[in-house]
C-alpha positions as CSV (number, residue, x, y, z in Angstrom):
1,X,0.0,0.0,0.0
2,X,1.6,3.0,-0.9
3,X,0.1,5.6,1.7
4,X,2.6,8.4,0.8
5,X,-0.1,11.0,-0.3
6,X,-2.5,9.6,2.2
7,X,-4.3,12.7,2.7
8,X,-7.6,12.7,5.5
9,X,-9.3,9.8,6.4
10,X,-13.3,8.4,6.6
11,X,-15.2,5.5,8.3
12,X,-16.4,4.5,4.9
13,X,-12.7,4.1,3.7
14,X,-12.3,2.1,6.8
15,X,-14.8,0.0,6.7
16,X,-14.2,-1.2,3.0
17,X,-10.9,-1.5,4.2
18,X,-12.2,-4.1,6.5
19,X,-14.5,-5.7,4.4
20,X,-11.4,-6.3,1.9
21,X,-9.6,-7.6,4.9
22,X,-11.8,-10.3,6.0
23,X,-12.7,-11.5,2.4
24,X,-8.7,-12.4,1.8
25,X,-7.7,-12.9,5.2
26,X,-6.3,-16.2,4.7
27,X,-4.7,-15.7,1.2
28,X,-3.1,-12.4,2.7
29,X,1.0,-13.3,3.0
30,X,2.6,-10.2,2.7
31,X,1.8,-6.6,3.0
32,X,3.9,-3.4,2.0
33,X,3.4,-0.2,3.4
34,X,5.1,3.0,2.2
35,X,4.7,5.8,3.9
36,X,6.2,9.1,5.7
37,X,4.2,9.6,8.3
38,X,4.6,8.9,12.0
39,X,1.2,7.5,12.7
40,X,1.5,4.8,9.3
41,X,4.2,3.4,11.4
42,X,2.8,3.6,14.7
43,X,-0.4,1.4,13.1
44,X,2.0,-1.0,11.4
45,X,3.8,-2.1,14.8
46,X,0.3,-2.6,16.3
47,X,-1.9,-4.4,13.1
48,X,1.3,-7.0,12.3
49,X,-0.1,-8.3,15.4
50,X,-3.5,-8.7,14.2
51,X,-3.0,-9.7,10.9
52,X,-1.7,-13.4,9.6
53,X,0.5,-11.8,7.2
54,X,3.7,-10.2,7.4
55,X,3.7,-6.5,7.7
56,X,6.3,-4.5,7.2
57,X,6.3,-0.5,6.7
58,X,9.1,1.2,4.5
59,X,10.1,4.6,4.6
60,X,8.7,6.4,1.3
61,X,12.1,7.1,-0.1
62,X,12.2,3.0,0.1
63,X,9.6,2.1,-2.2
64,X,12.0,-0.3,-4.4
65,X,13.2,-1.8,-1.5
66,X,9.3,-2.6,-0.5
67,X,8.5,-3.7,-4.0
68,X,11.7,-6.2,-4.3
69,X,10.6,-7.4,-0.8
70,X,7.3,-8.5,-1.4
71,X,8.6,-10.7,-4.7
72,X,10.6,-12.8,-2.2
């Protein structure tokens, strides 16, 4: 997910968000996030917990670095 121009946020966003989430929960094996903002992070460290894939966020200058990781 690249979240770098992640501007402003809304429930319905969240929700499909969720929705997506439970219909491919157990094909989910990796997930990318890019993104410069403190708070991206801060939800990372807490939904790897959650989730049954691995999570990992990358800095937004990192983006090849998150791309080559998730062909592995």
């Amino acid at each position: 997910m690249d979240l770098i121009e992640l501007e402003g946020w809304t429930w319905r966003a969240a929700w499909d968000d969720f929705a997506f989430g439970i219909k491919y929960w157990k094909n989910l094996k990796k997930i990318s996030i890019l993104g410069d903002k403190r708070w991206i992070k801060l939800s990372v460290t807490v939904s790897h917990k959650l989730i049954p894939a691995e999570v990992r966020f990358f800095d937004s200058y990192r983006k090849k670095e998150a791309l080559d990781w998730l062909k592995c």
